[in-house]
C-alpha positions as CSV (number, residue, x, y, z in Angstrom):
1,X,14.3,-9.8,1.6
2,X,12.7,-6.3,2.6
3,X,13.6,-4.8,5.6
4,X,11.3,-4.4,7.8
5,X,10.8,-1.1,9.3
6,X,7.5,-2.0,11.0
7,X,8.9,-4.1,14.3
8,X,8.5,-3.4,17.8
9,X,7.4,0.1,19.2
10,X,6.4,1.4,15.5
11,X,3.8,-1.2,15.5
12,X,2.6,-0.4,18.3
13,X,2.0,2.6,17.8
14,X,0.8,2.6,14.1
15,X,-2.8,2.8,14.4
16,X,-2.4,5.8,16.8
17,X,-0.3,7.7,14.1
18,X,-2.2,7.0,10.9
19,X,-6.0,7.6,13.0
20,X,-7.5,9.8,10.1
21,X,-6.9,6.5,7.6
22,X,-9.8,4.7,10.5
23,X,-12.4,7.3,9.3
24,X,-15.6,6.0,8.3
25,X,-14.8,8.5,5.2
26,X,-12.1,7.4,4.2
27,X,-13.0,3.8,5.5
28,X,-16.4,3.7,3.9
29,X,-15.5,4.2,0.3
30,X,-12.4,1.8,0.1
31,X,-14.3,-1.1,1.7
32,X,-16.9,-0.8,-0.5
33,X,-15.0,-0.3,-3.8
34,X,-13.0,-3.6,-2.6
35,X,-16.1,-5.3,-2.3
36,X,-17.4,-4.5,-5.7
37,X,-14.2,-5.8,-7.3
38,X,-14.1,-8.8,-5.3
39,X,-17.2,-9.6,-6.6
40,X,-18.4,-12.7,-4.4
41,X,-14.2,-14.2,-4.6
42,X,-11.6,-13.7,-1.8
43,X,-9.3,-11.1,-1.7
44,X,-5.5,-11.0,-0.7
45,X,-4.1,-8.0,0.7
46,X,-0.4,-7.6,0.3
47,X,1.0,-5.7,3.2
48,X,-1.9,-6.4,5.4
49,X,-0.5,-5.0,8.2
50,X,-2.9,-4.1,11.5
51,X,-5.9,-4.8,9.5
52,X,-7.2,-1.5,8.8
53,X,-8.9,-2.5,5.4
54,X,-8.9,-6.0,5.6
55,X,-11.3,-6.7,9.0
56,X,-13.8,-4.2,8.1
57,X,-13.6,-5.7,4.5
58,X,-14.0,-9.9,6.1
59,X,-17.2,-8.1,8.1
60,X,-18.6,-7.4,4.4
61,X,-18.6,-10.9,4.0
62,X,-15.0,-11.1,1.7
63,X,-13.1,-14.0,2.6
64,X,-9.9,-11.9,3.0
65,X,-6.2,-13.6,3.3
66,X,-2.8,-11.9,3.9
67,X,0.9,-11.2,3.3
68,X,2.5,-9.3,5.7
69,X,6.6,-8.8,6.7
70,X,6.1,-7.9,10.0
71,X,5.1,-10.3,13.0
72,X,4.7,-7.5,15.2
73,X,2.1,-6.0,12.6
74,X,0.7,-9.0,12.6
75,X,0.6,-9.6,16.1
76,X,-1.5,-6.1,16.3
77,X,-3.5,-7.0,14.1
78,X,-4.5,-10.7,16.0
79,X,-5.3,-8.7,19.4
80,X,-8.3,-7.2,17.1
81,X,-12.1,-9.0,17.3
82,X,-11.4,-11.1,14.0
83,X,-8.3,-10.7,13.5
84,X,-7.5,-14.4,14.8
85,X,-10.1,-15.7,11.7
86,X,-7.5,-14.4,9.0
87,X,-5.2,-16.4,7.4
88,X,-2.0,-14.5,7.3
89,X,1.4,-15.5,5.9
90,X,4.5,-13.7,7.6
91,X,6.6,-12.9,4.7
92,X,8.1,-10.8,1.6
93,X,5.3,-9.7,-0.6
94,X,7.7,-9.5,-3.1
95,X,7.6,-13.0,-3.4
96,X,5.8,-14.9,-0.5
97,X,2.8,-17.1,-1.7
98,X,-0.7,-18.5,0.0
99,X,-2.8,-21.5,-1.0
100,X,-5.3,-20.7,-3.8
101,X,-6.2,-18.4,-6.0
102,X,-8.0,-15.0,-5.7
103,X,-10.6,-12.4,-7.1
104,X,-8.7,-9.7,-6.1
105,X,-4.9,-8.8,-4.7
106,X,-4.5,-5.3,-3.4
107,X,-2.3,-3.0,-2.1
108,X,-3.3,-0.3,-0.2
109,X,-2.3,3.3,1.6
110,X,1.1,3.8,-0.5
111,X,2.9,0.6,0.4
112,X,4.1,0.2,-3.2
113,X,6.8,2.9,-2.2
114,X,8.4,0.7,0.6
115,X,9.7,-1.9,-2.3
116,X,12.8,0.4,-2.8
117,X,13.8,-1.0,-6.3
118,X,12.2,-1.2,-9.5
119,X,12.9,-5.2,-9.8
120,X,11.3,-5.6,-6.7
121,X,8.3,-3.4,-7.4
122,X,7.7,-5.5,-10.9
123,X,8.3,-8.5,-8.4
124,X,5.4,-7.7,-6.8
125,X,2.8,-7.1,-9.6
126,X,4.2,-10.2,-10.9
127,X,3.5,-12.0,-7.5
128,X,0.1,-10.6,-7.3
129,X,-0.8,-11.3,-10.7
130,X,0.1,-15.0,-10.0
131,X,-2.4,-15.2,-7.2
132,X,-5.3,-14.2,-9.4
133,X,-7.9,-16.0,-10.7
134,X,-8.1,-15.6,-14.5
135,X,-10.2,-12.3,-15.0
136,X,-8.8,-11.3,-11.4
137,X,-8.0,-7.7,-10.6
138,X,-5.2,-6.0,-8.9
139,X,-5.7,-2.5,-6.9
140,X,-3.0,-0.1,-5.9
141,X,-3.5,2.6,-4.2
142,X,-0.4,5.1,-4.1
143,X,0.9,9.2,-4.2
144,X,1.3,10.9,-7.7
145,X,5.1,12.2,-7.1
146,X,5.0,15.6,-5.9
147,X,8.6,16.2,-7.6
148,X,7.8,19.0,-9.5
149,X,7.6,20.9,-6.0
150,X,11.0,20.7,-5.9
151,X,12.5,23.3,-7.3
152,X,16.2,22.6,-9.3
153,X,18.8,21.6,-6.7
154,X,16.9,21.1,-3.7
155,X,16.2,18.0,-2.3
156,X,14.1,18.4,1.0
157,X,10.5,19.2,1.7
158,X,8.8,19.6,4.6
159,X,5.0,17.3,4.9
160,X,4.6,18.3,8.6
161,X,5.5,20.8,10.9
162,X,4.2,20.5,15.0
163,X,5.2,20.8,18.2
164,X,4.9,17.0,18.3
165,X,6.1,16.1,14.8
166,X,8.3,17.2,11.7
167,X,8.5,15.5,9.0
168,X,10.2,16.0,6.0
169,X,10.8,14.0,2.6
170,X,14.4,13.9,1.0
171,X,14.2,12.8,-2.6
172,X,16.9,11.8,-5.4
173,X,15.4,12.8,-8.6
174,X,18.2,10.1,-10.4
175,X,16.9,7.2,-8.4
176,X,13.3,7.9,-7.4
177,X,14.2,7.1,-4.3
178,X,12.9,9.1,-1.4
179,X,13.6,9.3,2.4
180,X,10.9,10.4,4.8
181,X,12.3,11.8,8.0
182,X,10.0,11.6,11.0
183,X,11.2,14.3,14.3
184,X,9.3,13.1,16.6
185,X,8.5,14.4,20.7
186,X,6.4,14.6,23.3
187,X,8.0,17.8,25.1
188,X,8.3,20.1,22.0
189,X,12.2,20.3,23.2
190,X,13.5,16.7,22.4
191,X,13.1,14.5,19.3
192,X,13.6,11.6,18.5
193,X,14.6,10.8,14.5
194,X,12.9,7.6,12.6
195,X,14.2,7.6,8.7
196,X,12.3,5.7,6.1
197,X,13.2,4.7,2.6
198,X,10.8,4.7,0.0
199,X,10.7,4.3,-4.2
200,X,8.5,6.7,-5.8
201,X,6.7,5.3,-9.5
202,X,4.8,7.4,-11.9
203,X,1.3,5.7,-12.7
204,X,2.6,5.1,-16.4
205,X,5.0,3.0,-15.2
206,X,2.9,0.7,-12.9
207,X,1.4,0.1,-16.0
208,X,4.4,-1.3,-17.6
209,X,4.7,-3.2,-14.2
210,X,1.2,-4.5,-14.9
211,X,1.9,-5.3,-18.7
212,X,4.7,-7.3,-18.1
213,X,3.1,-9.5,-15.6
214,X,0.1,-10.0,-18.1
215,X,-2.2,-7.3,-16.8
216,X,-3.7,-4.0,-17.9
217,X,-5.0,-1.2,-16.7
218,X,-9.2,-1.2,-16.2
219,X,-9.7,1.7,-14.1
220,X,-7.8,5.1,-12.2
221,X,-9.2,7.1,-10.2
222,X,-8.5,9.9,-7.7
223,X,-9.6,8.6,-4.9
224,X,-11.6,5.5,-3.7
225,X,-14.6,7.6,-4.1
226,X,-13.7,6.9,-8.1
227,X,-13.7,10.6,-8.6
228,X,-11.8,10.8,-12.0
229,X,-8.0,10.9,-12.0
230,X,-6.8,14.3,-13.7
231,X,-3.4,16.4,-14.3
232,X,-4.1,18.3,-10.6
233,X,-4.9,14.6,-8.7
234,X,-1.9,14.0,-5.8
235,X,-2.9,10.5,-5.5
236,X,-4.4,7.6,-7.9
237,X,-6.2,4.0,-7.2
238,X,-5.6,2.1,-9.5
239,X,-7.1,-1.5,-11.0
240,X,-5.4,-4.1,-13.3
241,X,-7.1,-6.8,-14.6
242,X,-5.4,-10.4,-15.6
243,X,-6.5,-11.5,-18.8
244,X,-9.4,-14.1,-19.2
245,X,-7.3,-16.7,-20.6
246,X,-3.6,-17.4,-20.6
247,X,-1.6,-15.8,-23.4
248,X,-0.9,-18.6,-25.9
């Protein structure tokens, strides 16, 4: 089971801290790439959490179900207009499952990185892929590792630096795992400390993820403006597709 470092206060509060993800620019193109890959189907967001993505996306017209570890999440996302009209399962999206079957699963906002193992990362492509109908696709949208800003024996960068916030990432080049450490006050003087653990993956091997749980790789982009993915890009969204049929 994942551990959920979404409960309580941090709920709460998450819609405040992540504002610039409610742009109608950065909003716009995401619903309506979602939409085009839905194609008329439902979608299932893994992680669903407030409902950023998926209530504008159910005003589009997608029939738009959930998986989500955190009832306080979830209980955010219920005090929304709509949010009571999605179905939601409370649950590991590693391996939690819904009724049906589904055009498209996705995964948004870097969410990938809070499965801290490589098992449990495959887990979830291979959980995804079993919700999809045949000819299904499966988004991801995640960071390019930003390792080779590290220089040789160093292990901490700094993301943000404010009055209000610092926040620096810790990484361990051996395990891809990564730690973001979040200062956080509202006096300038005294902080309070919030640590997350996260897995880092190179887009080659979500790939492999994808392969192994009979899927493969349609589309990357840079961004869900589907500006083209390059050497320079710090980010990717990526689409798998399920094959047609079932591999005899």
């Amino acid at each position: 089971m994942l551990t959920n470092y979404f409960d309580g206060d941090v709920a709460q509060r998450y819609d405040a801290g992540s504002a610039a993800m409610f742009a109608p620019e950065v909003l716009g193109p995401t619903v309506d790439l979602l939409v085009d890959l839905a194609g008329g189907g439902a979608a299932l967001e893994l992680a669903i959490g407030t409902g950023r993505v998926a209530l504008p996306l159910s005003e589009r017209g997608v029939p738009v179900h959930g998986i989500e570890l955190s009832e306080a999440m979830v209980e955010q996302l219920r005090a929304k207009p709509g949010g009571a009209d999605l179905e939601v399962a409370v649950g590991d999206m590693t391996s939690t499952r819904v009724d049906g079957r589904f055009r498209l699963v996705y995964l948004v906002f870097n969410t990938i990185g809070n499965v801290t193992t490589q098992d449990g990362q495959v887990a979830v492509f291979q959980n995804a892929a079993d919700h999809l109908d045949p000819g299904g696709c499966f988004l991801v949208e995640t960071l390019v590792p930003v390792v080779r800003k590290i220089p040789p024996g160093e292990r901490f960068s700094v993301f943000a630096h404010t009055d209000a916030h610092v926040g620096i990432d810790e990484y361990d080049v051996a395990t891809q795992r990564t730690w973001s450490h979040h200062y956080s006050s509202s006096d300038g003087e005294t902080y309070h400390r919030r640590s997350i653990p996260f897995r880092y993956t190179w887009p080659a091997e979500l790939d492999l993820m994808a392969r192994l749980a009979g899927m493969r790789l349609r589309d990357r982009w840079a961004d869900w403006d589907r500006s083209p993915f390059t050497g320079e890009s710090v980010k990717h969204v990526s689409v798998w597709q399920k094959a047609d049929t079932p591999a005899s």
